[in-house]
C-alpha angles and dihedrals in degrees: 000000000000108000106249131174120246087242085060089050093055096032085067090048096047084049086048091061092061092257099160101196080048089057101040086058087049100053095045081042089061111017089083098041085052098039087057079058111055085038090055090045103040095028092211122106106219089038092057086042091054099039087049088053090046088036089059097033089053091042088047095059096032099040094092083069096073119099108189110042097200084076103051095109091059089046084042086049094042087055094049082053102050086048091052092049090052095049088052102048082041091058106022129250121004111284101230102198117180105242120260106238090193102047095080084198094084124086105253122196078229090094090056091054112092117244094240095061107132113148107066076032097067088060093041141027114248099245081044092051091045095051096051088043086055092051090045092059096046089063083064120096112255099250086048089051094040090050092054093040093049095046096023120041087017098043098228135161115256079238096059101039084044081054090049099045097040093246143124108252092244093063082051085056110040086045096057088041082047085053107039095055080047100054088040085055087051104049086048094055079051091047094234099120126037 
């Protein structure tokens, strides 16, 4: 299961009971969270935008159907995946656009980067390092990407992202190791690591 914190637990049941200021922190608390996540996997701004609002609105009038509410991020996240998956049958083939290190409006793996990183940052500049990272990571395939995102940046359990993305966990497994070696490849060819 996702490590959550007993305040995120509560703060879902109070959001079941029809509590609205519950629901209005909830929603700040995860439209971020979700939003990172359509833009990871379809690599395009309004249309993560677009996917996070339909993602919510479909978790907020579905949400009574969870029964167990310790698991409402993987069925938050399964939702934000389905959504991707329709956007992308709806419009082809997936969109893959090279971040923007300059709009601030895009997720960065910058804010995943702890503040003490020092040693890719004395090559680099932070915003610079976070943008290639992000590039990097869009030459990944999407299950690659969605399985780092999900256990990495998400911090959930193989279990729960090979529930979310409909695979055994040693497929999770075998495709971040898949992706990490790639994006370490990647970031040698670049000189950035040794």
């Amino acid at each position: 299961m996702a490590e959550l914190s007993a305040n995120d637990v509560t703060l879902f049941k109070q959001v079941l009971t029809g509590n609205r200021v519950a629901a209005d922190t909830f929603a700040k608390k995860y439209t971020q969270k979700v939003f990172s996540y359509c833009y990871m996997r379809l690599r395009h701004f309004a249309k993560a935008e677009d996917n996070t609002q339909e993602t919510l609105l479909k978790f907020f009038m579905k949400m009574q159907s969870i029964r167990s509410p310790e698991k409402f991020k993987g069925y938050l996240f399964r939702i934000a995946r389905n959504c991707c998956i329709d956007q992308v049958k709806k419009n082809g083939r997936e969109v893959l656009m090279p971040p923007n290190p300059d709009n601030d409006k895009s997720p960065s793996i910058q804010s995943y980067l702890p503040p003490d990183t020092e040693t890719p940052d004395k090559k680099l500049g932070k915003k610079q390092l976070a943008a290639l990272l992000d590039q990097k990571i869009g030459v990944l395939n999407a299950l690659q990407r969605e399985a780092i995102y999900l256990v990495h940046f998400e911090g959930m359990s193989y279990k729960d992202a090979g529930d979310i993305l409909d695979c055994p966990v040693g497929t999770i497994k075998s495709n971040i190791c898949r992706g990490i070696i790639k994006l370490g490849q990647l970031l040698k060819k670049d000189g950035i690591i040794s």
